[in-house]
N, CA, C and O atoms as a Tripos MOL2 file, in Angstrom:
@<TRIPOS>MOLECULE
protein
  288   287    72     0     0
PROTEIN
NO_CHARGES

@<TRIPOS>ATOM
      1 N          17.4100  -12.1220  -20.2380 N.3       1 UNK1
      2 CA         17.2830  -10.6780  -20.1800 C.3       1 UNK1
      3 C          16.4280  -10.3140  -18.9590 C.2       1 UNK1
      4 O          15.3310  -10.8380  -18.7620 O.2       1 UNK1
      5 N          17.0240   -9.3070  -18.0690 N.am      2 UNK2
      6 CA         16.1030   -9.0580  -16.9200 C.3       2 UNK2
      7 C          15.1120   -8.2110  -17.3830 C.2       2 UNK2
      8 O          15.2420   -7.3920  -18.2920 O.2       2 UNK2
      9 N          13.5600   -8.5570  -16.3650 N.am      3 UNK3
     10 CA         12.6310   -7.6860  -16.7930 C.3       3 UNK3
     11 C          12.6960   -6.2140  -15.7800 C.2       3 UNK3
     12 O          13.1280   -6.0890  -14.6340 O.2       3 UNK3
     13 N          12.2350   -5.4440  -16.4820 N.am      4 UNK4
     14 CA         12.0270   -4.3750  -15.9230 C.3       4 UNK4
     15 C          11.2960   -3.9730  -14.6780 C.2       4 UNK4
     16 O          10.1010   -4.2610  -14.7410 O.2       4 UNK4
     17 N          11.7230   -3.3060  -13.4000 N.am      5 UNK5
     18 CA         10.8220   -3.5230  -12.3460 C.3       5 UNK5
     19 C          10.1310   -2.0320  -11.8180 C.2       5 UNK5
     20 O          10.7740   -1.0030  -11.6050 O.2       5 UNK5
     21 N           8.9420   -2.1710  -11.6960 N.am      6 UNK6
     22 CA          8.1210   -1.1760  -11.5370 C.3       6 UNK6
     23 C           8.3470    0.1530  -10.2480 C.2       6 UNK6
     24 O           8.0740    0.0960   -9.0490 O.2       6 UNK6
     25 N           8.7690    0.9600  -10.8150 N.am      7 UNK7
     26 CA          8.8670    1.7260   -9.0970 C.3       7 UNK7
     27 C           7.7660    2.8450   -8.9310 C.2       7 UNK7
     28 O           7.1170    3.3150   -9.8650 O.2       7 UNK7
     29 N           7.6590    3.1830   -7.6750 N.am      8 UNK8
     30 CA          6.7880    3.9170   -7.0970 C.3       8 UNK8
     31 C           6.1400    5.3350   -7.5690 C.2       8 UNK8
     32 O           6.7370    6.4050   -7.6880 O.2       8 UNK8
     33 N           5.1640    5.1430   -7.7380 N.am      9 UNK9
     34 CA          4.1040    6.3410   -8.5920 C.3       9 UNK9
     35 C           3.6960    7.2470   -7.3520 C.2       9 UNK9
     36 O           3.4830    6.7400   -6.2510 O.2       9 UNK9
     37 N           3.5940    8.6820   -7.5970 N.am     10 UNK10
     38 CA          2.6410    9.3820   -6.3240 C.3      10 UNK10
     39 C           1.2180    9.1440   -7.1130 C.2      10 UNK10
     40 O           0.2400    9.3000   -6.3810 O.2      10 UNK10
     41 N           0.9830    8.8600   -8.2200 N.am     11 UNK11
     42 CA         -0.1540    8.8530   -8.8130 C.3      11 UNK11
     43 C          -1.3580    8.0610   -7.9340 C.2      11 UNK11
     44 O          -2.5470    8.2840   -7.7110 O.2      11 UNK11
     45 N          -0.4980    7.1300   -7.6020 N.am     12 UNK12
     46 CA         -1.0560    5.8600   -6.8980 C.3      12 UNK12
     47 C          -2.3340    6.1800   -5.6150 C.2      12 UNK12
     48 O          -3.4610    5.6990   -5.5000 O.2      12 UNK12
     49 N          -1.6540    7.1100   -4.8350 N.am     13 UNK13
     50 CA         -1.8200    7.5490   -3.7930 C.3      13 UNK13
     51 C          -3.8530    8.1270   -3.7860 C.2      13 UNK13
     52 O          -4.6970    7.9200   -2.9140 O.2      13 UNK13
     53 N          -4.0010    8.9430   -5.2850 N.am     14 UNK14
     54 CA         -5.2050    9.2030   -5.1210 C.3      14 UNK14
     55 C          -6.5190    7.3430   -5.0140 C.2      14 UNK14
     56 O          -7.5330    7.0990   -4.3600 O.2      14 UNK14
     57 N          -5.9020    6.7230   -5.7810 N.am     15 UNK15
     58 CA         -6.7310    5.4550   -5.7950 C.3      15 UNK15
     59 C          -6.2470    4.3600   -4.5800 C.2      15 UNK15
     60 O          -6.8020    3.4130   -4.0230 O.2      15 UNK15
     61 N          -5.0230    4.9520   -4.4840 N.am     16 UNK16
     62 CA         -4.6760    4.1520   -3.0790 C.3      16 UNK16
     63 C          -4.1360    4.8940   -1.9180 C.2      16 UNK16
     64 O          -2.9130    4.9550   -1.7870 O.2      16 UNK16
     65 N          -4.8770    5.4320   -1.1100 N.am     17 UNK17
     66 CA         -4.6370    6.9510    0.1330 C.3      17 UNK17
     67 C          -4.1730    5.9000    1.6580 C.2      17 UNK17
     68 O          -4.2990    6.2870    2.8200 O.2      17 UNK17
     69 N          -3.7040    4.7110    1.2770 N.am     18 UNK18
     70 CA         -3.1690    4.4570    2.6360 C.3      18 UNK18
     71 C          -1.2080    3.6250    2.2590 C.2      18 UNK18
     72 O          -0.4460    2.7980    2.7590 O.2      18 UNK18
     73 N          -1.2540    4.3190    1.4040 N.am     19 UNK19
     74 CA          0.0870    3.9220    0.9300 C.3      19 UNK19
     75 C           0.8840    5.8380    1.1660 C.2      19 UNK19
     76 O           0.2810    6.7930    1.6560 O.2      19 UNK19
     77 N           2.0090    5.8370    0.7460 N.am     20 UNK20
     78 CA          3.0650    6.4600    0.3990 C.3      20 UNK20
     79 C           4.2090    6.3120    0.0290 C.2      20 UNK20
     80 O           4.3570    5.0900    0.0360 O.2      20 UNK20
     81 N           5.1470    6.7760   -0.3030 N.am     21 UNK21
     82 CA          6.6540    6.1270   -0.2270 C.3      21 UNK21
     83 C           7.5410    5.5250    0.5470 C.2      21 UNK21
     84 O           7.8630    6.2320    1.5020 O.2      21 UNK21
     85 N           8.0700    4.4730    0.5060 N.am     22 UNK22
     86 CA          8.9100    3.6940    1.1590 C.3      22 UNK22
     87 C          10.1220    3.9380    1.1170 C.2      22 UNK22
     88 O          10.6860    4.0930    0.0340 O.2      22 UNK22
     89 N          10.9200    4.0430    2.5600 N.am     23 UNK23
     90 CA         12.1080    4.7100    2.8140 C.3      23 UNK23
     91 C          13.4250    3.2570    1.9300 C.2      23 UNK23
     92 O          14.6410    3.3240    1.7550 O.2      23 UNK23
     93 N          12.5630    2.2920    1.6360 N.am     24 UNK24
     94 CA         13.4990    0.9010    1.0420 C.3      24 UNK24
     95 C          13.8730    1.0800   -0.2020 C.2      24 UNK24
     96 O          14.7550    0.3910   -0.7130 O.2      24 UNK24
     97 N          13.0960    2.2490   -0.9760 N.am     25 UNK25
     98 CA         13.4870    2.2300   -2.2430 C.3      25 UNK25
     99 C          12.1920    2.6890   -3.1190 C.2      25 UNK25
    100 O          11.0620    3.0090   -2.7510 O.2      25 UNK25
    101 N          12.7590    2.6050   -4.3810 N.am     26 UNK26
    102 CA         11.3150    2.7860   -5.3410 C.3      26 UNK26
    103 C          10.6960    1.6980   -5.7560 C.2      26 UNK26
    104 O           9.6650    1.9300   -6.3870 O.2      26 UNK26
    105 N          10.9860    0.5480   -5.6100 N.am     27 UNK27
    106 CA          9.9120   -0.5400   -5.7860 C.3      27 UNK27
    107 C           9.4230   -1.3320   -4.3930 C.2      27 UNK27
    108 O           9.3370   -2.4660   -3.9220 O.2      27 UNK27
    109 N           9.1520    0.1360   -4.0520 N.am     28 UNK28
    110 CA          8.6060   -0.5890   -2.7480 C.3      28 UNK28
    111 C           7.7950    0.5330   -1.8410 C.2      28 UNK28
    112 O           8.3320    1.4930   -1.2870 O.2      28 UNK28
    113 N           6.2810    0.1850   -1.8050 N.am     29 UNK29
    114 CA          5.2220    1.6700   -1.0580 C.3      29 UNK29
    115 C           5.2010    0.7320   -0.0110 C.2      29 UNK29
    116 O           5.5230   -0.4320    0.2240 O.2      29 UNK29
    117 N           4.5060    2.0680    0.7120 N.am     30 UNK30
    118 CA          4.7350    1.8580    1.9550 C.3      30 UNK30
    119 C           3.3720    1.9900    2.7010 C.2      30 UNK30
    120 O           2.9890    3.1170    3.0140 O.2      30 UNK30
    121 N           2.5630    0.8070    3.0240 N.am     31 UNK31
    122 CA          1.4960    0.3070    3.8050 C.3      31 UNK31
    123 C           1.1230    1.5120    5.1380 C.2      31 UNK31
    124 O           1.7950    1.2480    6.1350 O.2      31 UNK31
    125 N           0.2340    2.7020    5.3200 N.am     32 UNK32
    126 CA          0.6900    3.2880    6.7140 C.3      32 UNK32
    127 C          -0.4280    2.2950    7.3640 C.2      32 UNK32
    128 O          -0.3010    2.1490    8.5800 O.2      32 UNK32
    129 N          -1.5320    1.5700    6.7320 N.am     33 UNK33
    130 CA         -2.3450    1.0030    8.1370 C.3      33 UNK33
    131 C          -1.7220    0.0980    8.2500 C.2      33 UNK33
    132 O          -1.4630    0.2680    9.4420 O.2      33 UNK33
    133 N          -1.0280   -1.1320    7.9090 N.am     34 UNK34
    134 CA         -0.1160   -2.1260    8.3280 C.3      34 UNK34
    135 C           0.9410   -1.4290    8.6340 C.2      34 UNK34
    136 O           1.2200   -1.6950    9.8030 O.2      34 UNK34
    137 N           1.7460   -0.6040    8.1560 N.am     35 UNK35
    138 CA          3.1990   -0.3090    8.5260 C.3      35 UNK35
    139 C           3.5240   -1.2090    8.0140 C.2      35 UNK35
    140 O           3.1090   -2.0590    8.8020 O.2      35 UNK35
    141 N           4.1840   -1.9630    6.9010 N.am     36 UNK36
    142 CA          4.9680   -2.6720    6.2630 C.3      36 UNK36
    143 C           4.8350   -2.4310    4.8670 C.2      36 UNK36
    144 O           3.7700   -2.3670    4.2530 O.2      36 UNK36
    145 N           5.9860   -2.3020    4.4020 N.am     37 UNK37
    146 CA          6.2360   -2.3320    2.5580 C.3      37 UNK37
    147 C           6.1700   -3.1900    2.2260 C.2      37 UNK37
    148 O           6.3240   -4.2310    2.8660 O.2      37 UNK37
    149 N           5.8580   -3.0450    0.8450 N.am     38 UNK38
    150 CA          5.5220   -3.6900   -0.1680 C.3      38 UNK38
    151 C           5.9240   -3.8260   -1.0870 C.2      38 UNK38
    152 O           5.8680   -2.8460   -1.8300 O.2      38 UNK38
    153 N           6.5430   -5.0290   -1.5950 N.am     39 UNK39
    154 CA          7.1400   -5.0310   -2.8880 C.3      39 UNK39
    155 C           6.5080   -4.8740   -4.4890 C.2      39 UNK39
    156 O           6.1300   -5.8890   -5.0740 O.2      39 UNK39
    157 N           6.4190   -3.4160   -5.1990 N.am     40 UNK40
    158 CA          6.0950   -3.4070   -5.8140 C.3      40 UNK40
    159 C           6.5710   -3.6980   -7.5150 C.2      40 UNK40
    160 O           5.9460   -3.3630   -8.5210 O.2      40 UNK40
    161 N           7.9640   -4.4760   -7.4200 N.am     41 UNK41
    162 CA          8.6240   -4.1490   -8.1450 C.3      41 UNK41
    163 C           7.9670   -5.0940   -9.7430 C.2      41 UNK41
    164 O           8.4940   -4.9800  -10.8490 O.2      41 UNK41
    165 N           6.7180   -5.9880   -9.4320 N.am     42 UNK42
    166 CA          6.5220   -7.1700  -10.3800 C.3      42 UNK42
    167 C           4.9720   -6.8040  -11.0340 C.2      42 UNK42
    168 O           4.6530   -7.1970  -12.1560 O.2      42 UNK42
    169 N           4.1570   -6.0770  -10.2520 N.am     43 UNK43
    170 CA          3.1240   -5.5540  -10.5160 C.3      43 UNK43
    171 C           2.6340   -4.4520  -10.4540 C.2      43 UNK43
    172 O           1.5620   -4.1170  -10.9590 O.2      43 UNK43
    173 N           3.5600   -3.6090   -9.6700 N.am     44 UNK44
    174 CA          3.1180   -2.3340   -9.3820 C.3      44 UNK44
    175 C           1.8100   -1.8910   -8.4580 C.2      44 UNK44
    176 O           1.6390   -2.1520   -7.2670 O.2      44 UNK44
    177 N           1.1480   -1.3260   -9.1300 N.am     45 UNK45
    178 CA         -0.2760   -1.0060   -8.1370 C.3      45 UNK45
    179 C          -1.1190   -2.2800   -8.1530 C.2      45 UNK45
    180 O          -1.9110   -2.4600   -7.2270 O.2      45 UNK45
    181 N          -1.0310   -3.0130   -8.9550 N.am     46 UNK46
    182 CA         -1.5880   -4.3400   -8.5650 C.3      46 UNK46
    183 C          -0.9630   -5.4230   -7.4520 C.2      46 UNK46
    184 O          -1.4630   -6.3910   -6.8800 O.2      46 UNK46
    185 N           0.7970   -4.6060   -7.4000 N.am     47 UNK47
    186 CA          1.1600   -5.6570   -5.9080 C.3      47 UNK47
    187 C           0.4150   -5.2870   -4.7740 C.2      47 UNK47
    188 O          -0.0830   -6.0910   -3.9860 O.2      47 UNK47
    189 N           0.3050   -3.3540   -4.6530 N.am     48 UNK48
    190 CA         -0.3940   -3.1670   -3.7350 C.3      48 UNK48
    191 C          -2.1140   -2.8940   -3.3510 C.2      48 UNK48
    192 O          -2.6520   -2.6630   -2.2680 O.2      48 UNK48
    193 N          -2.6840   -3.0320   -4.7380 N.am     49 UNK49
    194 CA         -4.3360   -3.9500   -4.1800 C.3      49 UNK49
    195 C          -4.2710   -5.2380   -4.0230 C.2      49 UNK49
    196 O          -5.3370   -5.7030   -3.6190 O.2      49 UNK49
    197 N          -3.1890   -6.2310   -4.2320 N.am     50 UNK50
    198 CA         -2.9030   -7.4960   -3.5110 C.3      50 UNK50
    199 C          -2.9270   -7.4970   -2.1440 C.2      50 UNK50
    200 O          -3.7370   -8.1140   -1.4520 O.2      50 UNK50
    201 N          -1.6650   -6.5130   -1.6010 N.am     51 UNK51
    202 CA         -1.7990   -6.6000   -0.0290 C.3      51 UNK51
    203 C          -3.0580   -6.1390    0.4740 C.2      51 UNK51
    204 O          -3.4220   -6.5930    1.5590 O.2      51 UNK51
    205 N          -3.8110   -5.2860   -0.1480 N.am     52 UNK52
    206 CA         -5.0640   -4.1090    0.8100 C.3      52 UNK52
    207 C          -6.0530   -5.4830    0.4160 C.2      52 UNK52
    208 O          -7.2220   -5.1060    0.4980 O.2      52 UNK52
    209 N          -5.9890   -6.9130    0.0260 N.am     53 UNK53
    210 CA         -7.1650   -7.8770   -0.2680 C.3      53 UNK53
    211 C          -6.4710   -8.7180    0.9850 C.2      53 UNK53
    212 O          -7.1740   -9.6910    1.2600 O.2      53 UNK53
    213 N          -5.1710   -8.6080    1.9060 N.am     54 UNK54
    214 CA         -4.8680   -9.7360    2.6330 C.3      54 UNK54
    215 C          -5.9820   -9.0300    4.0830 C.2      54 UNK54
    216 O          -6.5220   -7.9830    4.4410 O.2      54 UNK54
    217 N          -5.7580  -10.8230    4.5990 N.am     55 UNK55
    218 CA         -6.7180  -10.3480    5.7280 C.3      55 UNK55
    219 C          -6.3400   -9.1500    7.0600 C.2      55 UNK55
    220 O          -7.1330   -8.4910    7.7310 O.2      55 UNK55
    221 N          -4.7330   -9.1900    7.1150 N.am     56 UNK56
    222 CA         -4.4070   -8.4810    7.5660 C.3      56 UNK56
    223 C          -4.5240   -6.3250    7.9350 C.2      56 UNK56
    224 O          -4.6240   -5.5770    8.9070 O.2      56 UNK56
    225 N          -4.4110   -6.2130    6.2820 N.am     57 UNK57
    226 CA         -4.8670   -4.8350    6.1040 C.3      57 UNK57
    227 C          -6.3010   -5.1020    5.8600 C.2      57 UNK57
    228 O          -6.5890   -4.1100    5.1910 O.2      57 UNK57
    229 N          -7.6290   -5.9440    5.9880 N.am     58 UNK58
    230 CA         -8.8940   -5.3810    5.8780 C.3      58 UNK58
    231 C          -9.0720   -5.3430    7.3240 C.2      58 UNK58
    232 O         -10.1930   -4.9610    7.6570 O.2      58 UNK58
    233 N          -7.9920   -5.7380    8.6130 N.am     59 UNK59
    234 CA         -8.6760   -5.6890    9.7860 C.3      59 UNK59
    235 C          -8.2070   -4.3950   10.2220 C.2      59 UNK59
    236 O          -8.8800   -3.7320   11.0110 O.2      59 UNK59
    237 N          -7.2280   -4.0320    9.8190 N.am     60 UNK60
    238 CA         -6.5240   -2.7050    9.7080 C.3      60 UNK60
    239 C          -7.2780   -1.6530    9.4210 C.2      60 UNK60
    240 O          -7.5180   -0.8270   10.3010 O.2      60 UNK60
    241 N          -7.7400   -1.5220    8.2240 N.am     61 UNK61
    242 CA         -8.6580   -0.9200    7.8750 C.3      61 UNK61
    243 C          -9.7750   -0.6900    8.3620 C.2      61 UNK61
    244 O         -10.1910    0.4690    8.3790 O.2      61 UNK61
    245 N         -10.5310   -1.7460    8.8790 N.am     62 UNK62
    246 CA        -11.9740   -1.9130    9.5750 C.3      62 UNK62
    247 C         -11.6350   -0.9330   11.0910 C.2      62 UNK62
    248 O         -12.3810    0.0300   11.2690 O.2      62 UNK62
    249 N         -10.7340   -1.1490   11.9430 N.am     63 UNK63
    250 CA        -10.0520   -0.6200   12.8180 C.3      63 UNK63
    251 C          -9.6950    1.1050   12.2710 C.2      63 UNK63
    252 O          -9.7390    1.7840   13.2960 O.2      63 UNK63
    253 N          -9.4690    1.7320   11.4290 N.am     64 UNK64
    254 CA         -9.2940    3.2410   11.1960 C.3      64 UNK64
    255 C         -10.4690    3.6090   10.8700 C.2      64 UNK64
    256 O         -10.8760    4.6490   11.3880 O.2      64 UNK64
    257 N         -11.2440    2.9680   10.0440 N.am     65 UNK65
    258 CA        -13.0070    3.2830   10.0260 C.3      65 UNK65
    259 C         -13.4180    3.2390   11.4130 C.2      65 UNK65
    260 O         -13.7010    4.3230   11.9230 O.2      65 UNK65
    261 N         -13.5100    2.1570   12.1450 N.am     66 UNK66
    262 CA        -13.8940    2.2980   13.3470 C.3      66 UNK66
    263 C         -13.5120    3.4350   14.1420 C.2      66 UNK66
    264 O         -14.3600    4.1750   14.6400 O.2      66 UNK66
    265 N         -12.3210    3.6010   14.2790 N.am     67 UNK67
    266 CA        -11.7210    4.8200   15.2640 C.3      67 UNK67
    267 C         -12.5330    6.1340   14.1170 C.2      67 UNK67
    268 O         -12.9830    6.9130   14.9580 O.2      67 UNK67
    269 N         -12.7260    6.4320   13.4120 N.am     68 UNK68
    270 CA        -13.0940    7.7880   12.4580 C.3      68 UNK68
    271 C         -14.2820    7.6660   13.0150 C.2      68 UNK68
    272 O         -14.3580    8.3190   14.0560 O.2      68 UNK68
    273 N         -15.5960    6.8750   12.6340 N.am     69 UNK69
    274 CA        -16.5660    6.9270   12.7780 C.3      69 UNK69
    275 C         -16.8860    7.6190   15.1540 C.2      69 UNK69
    276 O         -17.7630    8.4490   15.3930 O.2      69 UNK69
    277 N         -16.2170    7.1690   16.0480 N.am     70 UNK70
    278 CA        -16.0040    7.4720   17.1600 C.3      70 UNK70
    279 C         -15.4550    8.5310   17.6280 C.2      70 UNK70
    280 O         -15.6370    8.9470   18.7720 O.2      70 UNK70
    281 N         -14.6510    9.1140   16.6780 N.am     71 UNK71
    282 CA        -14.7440   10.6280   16.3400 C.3      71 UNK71
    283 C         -15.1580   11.8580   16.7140 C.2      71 UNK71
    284 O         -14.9770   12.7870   17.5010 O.2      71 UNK71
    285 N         -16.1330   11.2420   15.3200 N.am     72 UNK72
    286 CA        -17.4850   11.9680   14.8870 C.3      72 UNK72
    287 C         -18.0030   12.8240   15.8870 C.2      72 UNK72
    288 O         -19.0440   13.4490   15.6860 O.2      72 UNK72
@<TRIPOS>BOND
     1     1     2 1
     2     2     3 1
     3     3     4 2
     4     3     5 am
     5     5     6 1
     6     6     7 1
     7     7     8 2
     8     7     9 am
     9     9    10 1
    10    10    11 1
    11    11    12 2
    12    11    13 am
    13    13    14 1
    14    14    15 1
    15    15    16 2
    16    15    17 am
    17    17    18 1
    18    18    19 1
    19    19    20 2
    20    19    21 am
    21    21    22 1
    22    22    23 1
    23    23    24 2
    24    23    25 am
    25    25    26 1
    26    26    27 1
    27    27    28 2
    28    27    29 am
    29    29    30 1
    30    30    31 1
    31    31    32 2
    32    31    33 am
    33    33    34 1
    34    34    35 1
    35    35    36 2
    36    35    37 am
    37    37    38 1
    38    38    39 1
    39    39    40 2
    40    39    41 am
    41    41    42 1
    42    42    43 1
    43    43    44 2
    44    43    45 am
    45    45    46 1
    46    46    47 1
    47    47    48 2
    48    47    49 am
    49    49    50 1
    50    50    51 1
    51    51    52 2
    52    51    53 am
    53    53    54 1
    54    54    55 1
    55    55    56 2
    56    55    57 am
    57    57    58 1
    58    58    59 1
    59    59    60 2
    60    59    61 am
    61    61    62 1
    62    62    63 1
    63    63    64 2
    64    63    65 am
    65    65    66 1
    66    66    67 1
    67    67    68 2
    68    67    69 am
    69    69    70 1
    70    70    71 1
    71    71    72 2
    72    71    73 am
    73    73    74 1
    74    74    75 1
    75    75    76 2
    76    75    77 am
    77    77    78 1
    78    78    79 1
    79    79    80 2
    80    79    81 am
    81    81    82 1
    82    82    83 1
    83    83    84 2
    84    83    85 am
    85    85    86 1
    86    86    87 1
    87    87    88 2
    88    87    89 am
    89    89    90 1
    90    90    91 1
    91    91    92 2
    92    91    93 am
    93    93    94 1
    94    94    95 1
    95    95    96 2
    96    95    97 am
    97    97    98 1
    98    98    99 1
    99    99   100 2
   100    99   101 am
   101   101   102 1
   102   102   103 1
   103   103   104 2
   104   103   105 am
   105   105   106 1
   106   106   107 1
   107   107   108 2
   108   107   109 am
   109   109   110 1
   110   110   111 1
   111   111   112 2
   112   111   113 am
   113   113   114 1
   114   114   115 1
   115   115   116 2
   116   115   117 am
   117   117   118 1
   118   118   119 1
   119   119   120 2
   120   119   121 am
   121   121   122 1
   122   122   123 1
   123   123   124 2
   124   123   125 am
   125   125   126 1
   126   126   127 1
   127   127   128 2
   128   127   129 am
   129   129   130 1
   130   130   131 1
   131   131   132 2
   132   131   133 am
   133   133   134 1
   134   134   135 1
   135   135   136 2
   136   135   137 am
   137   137   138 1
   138   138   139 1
   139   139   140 2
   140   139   141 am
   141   141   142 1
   142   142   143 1
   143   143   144 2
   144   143   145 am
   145   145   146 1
   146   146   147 1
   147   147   148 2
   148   147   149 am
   149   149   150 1
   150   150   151 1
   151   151   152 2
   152   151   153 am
   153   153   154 1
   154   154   155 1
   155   155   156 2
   156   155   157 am
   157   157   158 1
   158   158   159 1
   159   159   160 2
   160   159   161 am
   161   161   162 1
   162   162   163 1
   163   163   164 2
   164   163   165 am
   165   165   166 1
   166   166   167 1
   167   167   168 2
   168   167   169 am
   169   169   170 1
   170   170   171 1
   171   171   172 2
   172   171   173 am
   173   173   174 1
   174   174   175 1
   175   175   176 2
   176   175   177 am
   177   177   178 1
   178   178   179 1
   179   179   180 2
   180   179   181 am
   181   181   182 1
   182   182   183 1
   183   183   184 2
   184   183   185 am
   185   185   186 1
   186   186   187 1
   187   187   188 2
   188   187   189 am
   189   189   190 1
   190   190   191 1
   191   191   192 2
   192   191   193 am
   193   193   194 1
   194   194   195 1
   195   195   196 2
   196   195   197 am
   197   197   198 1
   198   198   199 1
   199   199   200 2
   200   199   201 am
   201   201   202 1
   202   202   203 1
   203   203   204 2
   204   203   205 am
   205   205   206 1
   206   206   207 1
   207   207   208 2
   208   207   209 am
   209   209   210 1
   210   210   211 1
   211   211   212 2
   212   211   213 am
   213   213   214 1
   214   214   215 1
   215   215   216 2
   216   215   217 am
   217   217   218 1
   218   218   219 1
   219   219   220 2
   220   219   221 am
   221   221   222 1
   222   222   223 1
   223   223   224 2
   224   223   225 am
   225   225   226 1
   226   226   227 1
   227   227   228 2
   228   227   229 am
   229   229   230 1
   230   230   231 1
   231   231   232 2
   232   231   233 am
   233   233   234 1
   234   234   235 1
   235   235   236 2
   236   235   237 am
   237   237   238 1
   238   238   239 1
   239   239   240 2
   240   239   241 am
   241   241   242 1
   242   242   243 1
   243   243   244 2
   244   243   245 am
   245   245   246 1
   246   246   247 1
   247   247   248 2
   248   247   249 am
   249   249   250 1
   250   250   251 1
   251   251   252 2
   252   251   253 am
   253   253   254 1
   254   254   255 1
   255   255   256 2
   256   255   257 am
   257   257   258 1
   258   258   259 1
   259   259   260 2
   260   259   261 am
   261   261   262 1
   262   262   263 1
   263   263   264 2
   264   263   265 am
   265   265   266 1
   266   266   267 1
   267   267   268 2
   268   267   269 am
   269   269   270 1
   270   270   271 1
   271   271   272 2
   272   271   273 am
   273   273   274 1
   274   274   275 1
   275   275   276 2
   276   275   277 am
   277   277   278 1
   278   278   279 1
   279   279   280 2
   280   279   281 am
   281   281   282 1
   282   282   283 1
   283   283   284 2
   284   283   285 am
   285   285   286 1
   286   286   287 1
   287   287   288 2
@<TRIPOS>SUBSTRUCTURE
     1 UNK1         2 RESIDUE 1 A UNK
     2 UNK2         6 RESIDUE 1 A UNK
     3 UNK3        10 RESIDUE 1 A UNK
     4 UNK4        14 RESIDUE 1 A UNK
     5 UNK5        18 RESIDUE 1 A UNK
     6 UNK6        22 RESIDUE 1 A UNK
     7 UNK7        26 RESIDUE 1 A UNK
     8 UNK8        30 RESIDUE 1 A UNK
     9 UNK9        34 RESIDUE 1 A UNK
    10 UNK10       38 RESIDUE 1 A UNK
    11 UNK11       42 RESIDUE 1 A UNK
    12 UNK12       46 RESIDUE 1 A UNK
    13 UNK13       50 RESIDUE 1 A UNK
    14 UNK14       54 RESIDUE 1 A UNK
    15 UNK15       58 RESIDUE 1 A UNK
    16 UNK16       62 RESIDUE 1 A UNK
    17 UNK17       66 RESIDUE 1 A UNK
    18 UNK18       70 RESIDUE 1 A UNK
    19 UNK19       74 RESIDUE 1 A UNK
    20 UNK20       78 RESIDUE 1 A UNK
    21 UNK21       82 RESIDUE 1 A UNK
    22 UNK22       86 RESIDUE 1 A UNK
    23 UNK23       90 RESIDUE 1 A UNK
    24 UNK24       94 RESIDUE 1 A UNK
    25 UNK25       98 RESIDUE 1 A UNK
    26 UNK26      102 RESIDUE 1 A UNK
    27 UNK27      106 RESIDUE 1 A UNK
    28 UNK28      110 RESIDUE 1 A UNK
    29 UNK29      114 RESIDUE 1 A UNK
    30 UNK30      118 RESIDUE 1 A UNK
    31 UNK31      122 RESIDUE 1 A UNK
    32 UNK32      126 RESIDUE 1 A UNK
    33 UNK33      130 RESIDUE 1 A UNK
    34 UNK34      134 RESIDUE 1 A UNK
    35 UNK35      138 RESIDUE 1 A UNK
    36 UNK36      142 RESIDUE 1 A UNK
    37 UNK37      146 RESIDUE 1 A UNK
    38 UNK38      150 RESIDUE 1 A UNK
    39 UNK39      154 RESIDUE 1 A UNK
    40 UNK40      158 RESIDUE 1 A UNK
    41 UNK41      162 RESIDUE 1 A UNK
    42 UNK42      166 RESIDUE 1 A UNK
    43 UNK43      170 RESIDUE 1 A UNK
    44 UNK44      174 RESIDUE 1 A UNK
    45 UNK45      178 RESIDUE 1 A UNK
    46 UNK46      182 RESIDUE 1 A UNK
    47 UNK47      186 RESIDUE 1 A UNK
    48 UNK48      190 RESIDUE 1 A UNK
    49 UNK49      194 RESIDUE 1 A UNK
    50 UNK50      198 RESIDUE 1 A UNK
    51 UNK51      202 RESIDUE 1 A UNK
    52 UNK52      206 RESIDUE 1 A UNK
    53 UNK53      210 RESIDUE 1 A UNK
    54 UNK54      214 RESIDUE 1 A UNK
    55 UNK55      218 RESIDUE 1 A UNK
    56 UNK56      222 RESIDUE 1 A UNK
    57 UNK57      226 RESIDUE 1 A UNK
    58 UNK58      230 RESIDUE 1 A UNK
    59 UNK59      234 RESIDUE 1 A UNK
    60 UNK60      238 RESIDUE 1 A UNK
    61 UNK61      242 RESIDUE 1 A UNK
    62 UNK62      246 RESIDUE 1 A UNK
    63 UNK63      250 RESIDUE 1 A UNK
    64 UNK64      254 RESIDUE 1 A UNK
    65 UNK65      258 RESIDUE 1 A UNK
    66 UNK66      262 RESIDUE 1 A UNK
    67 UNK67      266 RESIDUE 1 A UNK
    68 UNK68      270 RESIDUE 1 A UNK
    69 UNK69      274 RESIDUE 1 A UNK
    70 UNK70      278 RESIDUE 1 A UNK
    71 UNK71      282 RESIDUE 1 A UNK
    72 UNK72      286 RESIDUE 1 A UNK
């Protein structure tokens, strides 16, 4: 029996503000500081605090803090 696969919440967005919707579908948000989707279809918002823990999006991240703070 197939399991059921999780699709895309706007809910998400307040606890996770660097995502949005992905043009691939509903089990799948869409990363804007990496630019790459994410398959959310097995965990949902836990696929995507998986990716925001890879090293990739914390350098990403560190990099949009940086540019905000220069801003200022």
């Amino acid at each position: 029996m197939p399991k059921n696969k999780t699709s895309y919440s706007e809910k998400w967005v307040k606890e996770t503000p660097y995502i949005k919707k992905s043009t691939k579908g509903d089990h799948f948000a869409f990363c804007i500081r990496c630019r790459v989707d994410v398959d959310i279809s097995n965990k949902g918002i836990g696929d995507v605090k998986a990716h925001a823990g890879t090293l990739k999006h914390q350098r990403n991240e560190r990099s949009v803090n940086s540019s905000l703070e220069i801003d200022r």
